[in-house]
SEZADO-355763 format. One line per 8 residues: number of its first residue (from 1); their letters; for each residue x, y, z of N, C-alpha, C, O, CB. Coordinates in pm, 1 decimal. Glycine has a CB too. Example, Ala and Ser with C-alpha at 12.3 -4.5 7.8 and 13.67 -1.06 7.14 Angstrom:
BEGIN
1) as) 1319.0/-569.0/780.0/1230.0/-450.0/780.0/1320.0/-330.0/780.0/1423.6/-331.9/846.5/1130.8/-447.3/904.6 ~ 1285.0/-225.0/708.0/1367.0/-106.0/714.0/1290.0/3.0/787.0/1340.9/113.8/803.9/1408.4/-59.8/572.5
This chain:
BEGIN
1) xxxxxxxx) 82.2/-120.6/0.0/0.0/0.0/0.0/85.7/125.7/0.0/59.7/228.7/-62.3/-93.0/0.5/120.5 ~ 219.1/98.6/98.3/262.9/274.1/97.1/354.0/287.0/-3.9/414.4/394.2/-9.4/341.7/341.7/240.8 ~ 382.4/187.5/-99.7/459.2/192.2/-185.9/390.8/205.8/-323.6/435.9/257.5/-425.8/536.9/91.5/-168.3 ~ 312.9/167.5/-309.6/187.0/215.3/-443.4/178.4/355.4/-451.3/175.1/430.3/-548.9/13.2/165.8/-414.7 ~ 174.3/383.4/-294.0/117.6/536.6/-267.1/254.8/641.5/-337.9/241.7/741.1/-409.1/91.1/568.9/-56.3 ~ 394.8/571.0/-284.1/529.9/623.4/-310.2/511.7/659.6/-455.8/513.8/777.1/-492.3/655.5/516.3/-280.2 ~ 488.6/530.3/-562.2/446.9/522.4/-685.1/424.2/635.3/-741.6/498.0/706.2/-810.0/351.9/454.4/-695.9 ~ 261.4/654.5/-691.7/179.0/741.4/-731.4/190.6/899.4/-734.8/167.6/985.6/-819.7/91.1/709.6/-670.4
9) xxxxxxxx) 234.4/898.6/-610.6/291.8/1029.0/-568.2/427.4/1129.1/-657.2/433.4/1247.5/-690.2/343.5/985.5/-426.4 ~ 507.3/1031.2/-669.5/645.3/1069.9/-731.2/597.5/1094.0/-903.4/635.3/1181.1/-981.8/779.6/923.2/-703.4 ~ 495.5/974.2/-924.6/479.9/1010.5/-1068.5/329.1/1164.8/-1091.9/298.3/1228.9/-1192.3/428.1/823.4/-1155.3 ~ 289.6/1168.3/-989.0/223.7/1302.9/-982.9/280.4/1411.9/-962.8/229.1/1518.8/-996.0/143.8/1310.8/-904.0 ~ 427.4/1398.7/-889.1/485.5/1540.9/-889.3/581.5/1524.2/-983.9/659.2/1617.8/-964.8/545.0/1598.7/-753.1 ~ 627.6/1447.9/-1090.3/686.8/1474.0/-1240.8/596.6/1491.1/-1309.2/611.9/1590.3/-1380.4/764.5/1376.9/-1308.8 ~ 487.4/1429.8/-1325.6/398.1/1513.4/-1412.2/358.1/1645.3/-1422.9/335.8/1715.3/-1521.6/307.7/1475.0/-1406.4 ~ 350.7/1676.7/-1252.9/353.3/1828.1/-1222.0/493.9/1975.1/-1285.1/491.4/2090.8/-1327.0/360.8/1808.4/-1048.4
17) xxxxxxxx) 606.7/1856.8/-1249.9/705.5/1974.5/-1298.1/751.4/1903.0/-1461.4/864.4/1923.9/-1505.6/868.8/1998.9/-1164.4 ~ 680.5/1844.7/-1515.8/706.3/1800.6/-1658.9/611.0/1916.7/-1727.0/653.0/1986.0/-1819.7/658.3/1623.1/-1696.3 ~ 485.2/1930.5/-1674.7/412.3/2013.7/-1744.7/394.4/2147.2/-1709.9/336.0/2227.9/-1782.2/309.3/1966.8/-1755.2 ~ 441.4/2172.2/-1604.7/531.5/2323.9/-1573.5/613.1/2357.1/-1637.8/611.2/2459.4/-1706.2/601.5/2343.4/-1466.2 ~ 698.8/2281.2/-1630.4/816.6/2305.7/-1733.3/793.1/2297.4/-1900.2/876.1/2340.2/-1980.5/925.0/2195.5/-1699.2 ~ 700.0/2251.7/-1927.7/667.3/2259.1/-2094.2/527.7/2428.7/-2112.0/523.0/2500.3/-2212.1/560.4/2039.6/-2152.9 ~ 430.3/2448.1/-1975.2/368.6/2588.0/-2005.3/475.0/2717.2/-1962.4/444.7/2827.4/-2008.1/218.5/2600.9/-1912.4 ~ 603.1/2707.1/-1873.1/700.9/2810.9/-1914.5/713.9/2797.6/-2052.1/656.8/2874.6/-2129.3/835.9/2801.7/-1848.1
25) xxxxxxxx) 797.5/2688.9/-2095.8/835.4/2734.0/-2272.1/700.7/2748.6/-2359.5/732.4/2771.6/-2476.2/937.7/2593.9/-2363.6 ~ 573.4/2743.5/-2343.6/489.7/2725.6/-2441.6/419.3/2864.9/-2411.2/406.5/2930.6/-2514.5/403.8/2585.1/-2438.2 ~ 385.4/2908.3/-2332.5/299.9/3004.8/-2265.2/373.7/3143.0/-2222.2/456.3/3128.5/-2132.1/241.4/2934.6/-2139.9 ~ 358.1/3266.9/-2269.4/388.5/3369.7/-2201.7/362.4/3484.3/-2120.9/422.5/3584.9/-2083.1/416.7/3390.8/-2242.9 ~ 198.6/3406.9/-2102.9/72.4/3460.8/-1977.4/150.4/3448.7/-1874.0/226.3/3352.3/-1863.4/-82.8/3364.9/-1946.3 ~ 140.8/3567.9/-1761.9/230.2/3603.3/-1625.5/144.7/3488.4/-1542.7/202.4/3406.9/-1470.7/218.9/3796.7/-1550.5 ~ 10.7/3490.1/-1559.0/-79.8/3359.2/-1430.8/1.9/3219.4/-1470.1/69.7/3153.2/-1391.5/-309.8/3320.1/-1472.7 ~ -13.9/3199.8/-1566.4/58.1/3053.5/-1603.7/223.6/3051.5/-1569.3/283.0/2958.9/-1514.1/39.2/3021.9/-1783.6
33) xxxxxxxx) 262.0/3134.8/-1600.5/411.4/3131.7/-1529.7/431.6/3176.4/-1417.9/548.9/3212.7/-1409.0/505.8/3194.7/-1589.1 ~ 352.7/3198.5/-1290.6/321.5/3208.8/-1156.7/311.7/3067.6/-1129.7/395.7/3005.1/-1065.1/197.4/3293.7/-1121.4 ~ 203.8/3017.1/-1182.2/128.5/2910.5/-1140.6/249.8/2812.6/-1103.0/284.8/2773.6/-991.6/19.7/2857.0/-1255.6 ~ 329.6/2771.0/-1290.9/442.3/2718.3/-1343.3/567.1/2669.8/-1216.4/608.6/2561.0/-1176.4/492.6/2836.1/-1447.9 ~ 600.4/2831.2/-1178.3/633.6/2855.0/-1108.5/639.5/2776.1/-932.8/730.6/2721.2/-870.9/592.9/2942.7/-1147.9 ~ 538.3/2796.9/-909.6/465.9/2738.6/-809.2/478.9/2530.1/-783.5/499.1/2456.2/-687.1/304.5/2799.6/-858.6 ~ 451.4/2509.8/-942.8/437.0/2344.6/-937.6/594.4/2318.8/-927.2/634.9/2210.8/-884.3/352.9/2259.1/-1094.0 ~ 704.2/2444.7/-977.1/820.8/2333.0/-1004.4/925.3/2330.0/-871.6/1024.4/2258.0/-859.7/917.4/2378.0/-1157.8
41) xxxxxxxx) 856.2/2463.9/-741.9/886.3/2447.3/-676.7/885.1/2336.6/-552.3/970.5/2265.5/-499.1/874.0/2520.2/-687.4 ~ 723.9/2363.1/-532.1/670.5/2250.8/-430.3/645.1/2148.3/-502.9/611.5/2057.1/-427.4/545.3/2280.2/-348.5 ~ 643.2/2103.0/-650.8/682.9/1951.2/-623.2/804.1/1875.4/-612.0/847.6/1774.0/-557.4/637.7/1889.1/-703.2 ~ 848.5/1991.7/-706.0/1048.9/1976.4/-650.2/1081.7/1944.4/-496.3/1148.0/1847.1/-460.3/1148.3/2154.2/-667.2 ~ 1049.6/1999.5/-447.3/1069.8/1973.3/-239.2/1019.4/1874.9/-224.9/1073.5/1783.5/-162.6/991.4/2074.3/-109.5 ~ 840.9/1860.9/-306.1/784.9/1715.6/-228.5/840.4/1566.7/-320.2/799.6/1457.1/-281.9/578.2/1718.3/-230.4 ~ 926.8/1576.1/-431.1/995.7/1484.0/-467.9/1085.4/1441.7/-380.6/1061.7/1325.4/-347.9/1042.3/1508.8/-567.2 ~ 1187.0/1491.0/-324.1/1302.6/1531.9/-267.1/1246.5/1454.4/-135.1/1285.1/1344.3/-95.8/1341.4/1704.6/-267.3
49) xxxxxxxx) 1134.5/1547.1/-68.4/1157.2/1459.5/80.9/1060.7/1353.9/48.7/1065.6/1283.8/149.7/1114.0/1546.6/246.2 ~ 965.8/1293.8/-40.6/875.7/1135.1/-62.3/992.2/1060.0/-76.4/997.0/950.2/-21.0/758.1/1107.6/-214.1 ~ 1101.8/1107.1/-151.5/1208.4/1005.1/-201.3/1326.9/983.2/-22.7/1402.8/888.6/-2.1/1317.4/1104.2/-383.1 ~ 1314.7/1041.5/24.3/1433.6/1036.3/167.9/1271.1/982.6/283.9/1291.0/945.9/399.7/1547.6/1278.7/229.0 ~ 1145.9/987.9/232.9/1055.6/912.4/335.3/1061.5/778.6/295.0/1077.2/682.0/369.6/903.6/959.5/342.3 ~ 1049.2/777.6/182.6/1019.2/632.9/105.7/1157.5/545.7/122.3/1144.3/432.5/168.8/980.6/657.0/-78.9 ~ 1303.6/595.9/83.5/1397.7/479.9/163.8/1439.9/477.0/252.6/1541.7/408.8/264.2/1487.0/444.4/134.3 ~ 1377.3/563.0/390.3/1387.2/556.7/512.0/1291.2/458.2/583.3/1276.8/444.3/704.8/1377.4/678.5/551.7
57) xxxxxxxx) 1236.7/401.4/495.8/1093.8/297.4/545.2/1150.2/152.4/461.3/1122.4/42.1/508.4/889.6/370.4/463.7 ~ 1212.4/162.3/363.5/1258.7/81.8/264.1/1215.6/57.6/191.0/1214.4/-59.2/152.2/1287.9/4.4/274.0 ~ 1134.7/188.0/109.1/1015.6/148.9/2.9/1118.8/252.3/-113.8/1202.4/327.0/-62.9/801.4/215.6/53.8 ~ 1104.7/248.1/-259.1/1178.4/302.4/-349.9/1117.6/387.7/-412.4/996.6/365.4/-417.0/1227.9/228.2/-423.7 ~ 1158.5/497.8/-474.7/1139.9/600.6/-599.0/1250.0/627.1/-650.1/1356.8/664.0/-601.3/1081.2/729.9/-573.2 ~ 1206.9/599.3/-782.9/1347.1/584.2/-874.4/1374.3/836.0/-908.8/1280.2/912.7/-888.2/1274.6/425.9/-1116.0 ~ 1464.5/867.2/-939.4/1525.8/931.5/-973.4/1573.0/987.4/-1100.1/1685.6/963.1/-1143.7/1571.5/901.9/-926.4 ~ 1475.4/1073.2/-1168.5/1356.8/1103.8/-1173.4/1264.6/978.7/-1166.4/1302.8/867.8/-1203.7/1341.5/1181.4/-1283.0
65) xxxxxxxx) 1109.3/1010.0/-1103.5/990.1/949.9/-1038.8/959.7/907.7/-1229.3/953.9/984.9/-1325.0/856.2/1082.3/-917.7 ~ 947.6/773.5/-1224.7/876.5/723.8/-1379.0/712.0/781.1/-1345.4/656.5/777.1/-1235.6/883.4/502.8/-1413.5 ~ 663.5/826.3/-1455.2/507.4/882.9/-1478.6/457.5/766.1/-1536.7/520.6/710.7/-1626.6/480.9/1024.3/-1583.2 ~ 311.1/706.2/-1479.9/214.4/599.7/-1474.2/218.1/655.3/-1638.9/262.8/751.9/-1700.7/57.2/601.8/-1352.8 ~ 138.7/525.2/-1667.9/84.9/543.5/-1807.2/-5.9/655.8/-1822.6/-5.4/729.6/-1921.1/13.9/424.3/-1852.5 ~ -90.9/668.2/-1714.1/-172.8/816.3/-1710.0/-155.4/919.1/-1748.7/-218.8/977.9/-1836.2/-192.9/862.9/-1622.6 ~ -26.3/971.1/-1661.1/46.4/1057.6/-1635.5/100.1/1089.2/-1765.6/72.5/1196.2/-1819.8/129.1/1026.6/-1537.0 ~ 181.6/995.4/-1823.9/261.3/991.1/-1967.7/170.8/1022.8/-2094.8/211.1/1090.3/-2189.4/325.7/836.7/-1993.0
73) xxxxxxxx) 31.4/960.7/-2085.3/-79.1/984.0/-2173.7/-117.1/1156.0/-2162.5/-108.6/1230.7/-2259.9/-211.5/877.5/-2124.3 ~ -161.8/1203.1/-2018.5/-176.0/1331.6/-2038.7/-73.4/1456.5/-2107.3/-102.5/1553.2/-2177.6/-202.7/1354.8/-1926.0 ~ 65.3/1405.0/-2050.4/158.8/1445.3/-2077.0/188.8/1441.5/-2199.1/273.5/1524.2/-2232.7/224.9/1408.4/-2016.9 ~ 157.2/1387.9/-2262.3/188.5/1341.2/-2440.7/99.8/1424.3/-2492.3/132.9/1492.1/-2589.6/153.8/1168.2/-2505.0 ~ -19.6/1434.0/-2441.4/-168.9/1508.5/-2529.0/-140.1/1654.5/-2488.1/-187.3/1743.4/-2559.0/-361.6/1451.0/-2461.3 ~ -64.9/1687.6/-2377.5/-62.3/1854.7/-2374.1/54.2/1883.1/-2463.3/38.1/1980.1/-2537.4/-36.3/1930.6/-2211.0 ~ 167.6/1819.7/-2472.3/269.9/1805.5/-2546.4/258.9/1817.4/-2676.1/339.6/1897.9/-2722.6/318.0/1708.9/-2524.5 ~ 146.8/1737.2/-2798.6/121.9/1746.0/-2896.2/37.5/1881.3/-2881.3/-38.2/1856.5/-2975.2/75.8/1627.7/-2944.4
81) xxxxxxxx) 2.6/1978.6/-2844.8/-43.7/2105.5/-2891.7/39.2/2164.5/-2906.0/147.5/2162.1/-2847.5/-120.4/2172.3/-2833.3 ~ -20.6/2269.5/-3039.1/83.9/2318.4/-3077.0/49.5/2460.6/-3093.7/142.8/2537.3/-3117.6/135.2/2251.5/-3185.9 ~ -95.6/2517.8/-3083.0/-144.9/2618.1/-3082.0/-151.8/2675.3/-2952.7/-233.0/2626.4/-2874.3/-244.4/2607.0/-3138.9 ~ -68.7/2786.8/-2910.2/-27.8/2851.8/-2781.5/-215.3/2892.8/-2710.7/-208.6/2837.1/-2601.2/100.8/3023.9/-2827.6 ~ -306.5/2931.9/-2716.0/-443.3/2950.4/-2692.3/-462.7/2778.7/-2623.6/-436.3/2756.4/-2505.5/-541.7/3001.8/-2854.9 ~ -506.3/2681.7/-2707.8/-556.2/2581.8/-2714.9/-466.1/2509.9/-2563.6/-511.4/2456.4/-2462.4/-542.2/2523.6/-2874.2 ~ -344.3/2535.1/-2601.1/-219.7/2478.9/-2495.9/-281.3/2564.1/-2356.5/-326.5/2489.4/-2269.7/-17.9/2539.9/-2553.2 ~ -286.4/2696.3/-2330.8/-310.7/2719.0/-2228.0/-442.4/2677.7/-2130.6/-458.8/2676.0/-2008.6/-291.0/2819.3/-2245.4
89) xxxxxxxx) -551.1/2636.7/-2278.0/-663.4/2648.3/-2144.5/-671.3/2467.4/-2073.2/-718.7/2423.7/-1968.4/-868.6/2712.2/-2226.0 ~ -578.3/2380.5/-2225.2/-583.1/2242.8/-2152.9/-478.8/2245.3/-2074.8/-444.3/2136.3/-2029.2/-578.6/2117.0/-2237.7 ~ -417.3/2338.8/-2045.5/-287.8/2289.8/-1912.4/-389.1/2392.0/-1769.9/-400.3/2355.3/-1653.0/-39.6/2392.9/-1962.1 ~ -424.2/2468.4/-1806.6/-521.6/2515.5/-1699.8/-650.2/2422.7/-1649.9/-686.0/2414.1/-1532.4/-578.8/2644.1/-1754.1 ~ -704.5/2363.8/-1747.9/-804.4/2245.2/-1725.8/-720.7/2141.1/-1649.4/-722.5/2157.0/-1527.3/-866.9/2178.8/-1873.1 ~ -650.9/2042.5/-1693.3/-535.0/1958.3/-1694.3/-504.8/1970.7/-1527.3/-509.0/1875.1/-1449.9/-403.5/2016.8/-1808.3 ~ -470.4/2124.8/-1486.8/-387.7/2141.1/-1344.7/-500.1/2113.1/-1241.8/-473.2/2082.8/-1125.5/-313.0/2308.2/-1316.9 ~ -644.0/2125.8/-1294.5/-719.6/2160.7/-1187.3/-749.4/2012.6/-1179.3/-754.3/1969.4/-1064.1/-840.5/2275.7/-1202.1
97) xxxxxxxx) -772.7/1915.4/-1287.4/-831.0/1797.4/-1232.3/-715.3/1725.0/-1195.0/-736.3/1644.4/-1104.4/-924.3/1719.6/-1325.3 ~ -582.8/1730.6/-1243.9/-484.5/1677.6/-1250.6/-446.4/1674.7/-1001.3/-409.7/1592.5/-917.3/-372.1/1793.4/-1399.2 ~ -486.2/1808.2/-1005.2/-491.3/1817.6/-831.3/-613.7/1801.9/-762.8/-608.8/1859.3/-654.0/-447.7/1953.6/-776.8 ~ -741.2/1736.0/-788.5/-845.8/1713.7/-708.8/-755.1/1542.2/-702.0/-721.2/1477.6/-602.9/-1033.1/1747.6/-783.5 ~ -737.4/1509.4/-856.5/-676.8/1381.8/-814.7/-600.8/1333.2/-709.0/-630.2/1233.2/-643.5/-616.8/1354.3/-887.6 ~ -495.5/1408.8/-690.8/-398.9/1429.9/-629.2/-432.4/1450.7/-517.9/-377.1/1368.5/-444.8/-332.1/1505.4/-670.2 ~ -510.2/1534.6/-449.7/-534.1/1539.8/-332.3/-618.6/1401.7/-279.7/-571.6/1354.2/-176.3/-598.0/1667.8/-315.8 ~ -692.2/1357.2/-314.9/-751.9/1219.5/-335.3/-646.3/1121.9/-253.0/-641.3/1078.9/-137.7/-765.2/1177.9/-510.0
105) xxxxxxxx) -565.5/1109.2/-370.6/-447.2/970.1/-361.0/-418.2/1068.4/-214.3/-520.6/1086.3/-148.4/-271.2/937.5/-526.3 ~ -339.8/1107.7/-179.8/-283.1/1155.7/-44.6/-424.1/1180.5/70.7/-386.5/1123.6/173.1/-187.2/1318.7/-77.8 ~ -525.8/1222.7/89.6/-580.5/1210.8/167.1/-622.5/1064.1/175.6/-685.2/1034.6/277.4/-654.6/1299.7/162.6 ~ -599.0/965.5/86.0/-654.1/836.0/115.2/-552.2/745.2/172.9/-570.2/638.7/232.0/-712.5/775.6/-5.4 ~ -430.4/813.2/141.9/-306.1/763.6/221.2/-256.6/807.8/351.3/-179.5/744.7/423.7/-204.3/782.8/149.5 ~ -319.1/946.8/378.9/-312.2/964.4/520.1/-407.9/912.8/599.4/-397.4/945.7/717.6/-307.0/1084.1/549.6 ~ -487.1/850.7/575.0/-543.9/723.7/630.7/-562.7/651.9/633.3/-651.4/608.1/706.6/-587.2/695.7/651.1 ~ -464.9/555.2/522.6/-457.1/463.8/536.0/-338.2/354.2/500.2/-349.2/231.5/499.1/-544.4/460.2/504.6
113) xxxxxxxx) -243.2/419.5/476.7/-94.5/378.9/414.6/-67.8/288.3/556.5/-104.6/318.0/670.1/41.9/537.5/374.9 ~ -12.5/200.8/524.6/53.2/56.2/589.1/130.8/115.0/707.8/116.4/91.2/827.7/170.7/-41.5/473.8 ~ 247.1/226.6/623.7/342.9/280.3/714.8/314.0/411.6/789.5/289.4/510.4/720.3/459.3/296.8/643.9 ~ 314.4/422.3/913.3/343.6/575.5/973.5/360.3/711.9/902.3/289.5/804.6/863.2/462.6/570.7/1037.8 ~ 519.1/668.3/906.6/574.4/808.5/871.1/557.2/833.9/687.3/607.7/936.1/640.9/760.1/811.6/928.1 ~ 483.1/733.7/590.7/437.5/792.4/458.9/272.3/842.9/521.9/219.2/946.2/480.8/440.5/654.9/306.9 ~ 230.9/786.0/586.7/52.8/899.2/644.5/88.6/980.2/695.2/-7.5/1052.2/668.4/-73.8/854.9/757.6 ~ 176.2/1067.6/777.5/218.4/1165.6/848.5/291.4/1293.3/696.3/274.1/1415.2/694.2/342.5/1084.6/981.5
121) xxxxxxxx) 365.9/1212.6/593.9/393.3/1276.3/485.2/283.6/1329.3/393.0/275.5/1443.7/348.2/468.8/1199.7/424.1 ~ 190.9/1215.1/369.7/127.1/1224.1/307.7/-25.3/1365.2/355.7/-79.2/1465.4/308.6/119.8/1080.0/290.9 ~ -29.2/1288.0/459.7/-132.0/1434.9/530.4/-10.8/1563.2/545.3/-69.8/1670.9/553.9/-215.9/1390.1/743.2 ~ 58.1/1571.0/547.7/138.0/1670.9/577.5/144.9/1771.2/427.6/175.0/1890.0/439.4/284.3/1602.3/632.7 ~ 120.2/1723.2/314.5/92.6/1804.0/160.9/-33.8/1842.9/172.1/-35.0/1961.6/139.6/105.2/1713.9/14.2 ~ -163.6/1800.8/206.2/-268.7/1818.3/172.5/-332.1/1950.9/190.3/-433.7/1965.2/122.2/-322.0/1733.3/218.4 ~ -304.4/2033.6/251.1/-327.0/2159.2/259.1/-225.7/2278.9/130.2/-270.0/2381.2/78.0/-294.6/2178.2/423.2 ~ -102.4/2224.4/113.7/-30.4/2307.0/-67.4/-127.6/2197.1/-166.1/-136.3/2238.9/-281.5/226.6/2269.4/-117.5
129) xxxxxxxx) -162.1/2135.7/-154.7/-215.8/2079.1/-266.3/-370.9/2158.0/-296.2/-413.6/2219.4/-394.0/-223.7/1912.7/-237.8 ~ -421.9/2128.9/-181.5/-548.2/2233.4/-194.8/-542.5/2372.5/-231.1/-634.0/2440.3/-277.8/-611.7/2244.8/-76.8 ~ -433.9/2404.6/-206.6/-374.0/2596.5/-182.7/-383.5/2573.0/-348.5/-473.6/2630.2/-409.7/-152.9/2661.7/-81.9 ~ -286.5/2485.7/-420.8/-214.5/2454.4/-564.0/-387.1/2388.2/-640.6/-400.0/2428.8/-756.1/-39.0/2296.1/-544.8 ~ -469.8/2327.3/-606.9/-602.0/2334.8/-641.0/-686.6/2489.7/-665.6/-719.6/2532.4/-776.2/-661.1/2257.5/-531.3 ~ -708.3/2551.2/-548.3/-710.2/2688.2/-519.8/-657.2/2791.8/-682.9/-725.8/2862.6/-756.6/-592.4/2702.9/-372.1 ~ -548.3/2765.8/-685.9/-490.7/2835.5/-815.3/-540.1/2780.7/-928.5/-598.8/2848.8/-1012.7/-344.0/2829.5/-829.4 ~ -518.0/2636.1/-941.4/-548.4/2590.8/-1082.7/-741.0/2603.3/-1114.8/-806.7/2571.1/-1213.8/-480.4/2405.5/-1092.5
137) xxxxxxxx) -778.6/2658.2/-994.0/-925.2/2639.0/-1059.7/-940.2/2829.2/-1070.2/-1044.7/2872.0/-1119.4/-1074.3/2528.4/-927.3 ~ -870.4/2895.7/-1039.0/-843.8/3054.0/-1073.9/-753.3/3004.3/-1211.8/-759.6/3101.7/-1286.8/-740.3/3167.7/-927.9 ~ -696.4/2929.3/-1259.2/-624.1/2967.7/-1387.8/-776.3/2914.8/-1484.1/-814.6/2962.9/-1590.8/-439.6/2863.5/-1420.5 ~ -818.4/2841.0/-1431.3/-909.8/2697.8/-1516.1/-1004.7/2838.1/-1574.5/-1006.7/2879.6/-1690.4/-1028.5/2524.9/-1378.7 ~ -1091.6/2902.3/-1437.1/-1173.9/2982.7/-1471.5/-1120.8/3097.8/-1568.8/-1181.8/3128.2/-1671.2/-1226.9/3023.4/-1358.3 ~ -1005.9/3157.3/-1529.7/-965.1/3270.2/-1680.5/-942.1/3177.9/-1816.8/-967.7/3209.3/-1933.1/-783.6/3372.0/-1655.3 ~ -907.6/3102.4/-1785.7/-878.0/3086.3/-1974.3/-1015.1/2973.1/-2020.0/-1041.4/2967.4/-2140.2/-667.0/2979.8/-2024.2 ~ -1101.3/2883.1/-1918.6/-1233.5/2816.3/-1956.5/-1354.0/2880.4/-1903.5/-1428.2/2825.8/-1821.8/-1237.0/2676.4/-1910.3
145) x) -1378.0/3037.4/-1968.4/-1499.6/3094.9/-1861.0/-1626.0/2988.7/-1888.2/-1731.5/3001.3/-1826.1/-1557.6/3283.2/-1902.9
């Protein structure tokens, strides 16, 4: 279970700074490069310490976190746009469901992950994730009124 969760997690915050890092180069709206901004920080940190929780328990995340087939599928479909308009409002759509998800998987792991200290991690995001929800449904609404 907390290694599924490890899984899941690591490949949600590369997806996060994979597609941050592709609406900096694609996008030159100041909200989207705030936002951008925002994902490549805090998932950068929450890579960093899931990966020093996860082999402190003896569970693994590889370096960079491999993205689920999901992850890789969405990532591929924002990737193939090529029209800067079209690109912004599906990475604004994209962020908002992309973090209800997300908050999901981690509130279901802070109650219920096998191990301790990944439920103590895991509840311990759920409030930037909501904050990072918070934004993506302010980006969702400007560019999908």
């Amino acid at each position: 279970q907390s290694q599924q969760f490890v899984t899941e997690a690591g490949s949600a915050n590369r997806f996060e700074i994979e597609t941050a890092t592709l609406a900096k180069e694609r996008s030159d709206n100041a909200q989207i490069e705030t936002f951008a901004n925002h994902m490549l920080e805090d998932h950068g940190t929450a890579t960093v310490e899931l990966k020093m929780v996860a082999e402190a328990n003896g569970l693994s995340l590889a370096t960079p976190p491999a993205m689920t087939q999901k992850h890789q599928e969405r990532y591929n479909k924002l990737a193939a746009i090529t029209d800067v308009n079209a690109f912004e409002k599906e990475y604004a759509s994209m962020m908002e469901d992309s973090h209800e998800e997300t908050i999901d998987l981690f509130e279901y792991a802070a109650g219920h992950a096998d191990i301790e200290a990944i439920r103590q991690f895991a509840a311990g995001k759920i409030d930037v994730l909501r904050h990072h929800l918070e934004e993506a449904e302010a980006l969702d609404d400007m560019f999908n009124p």
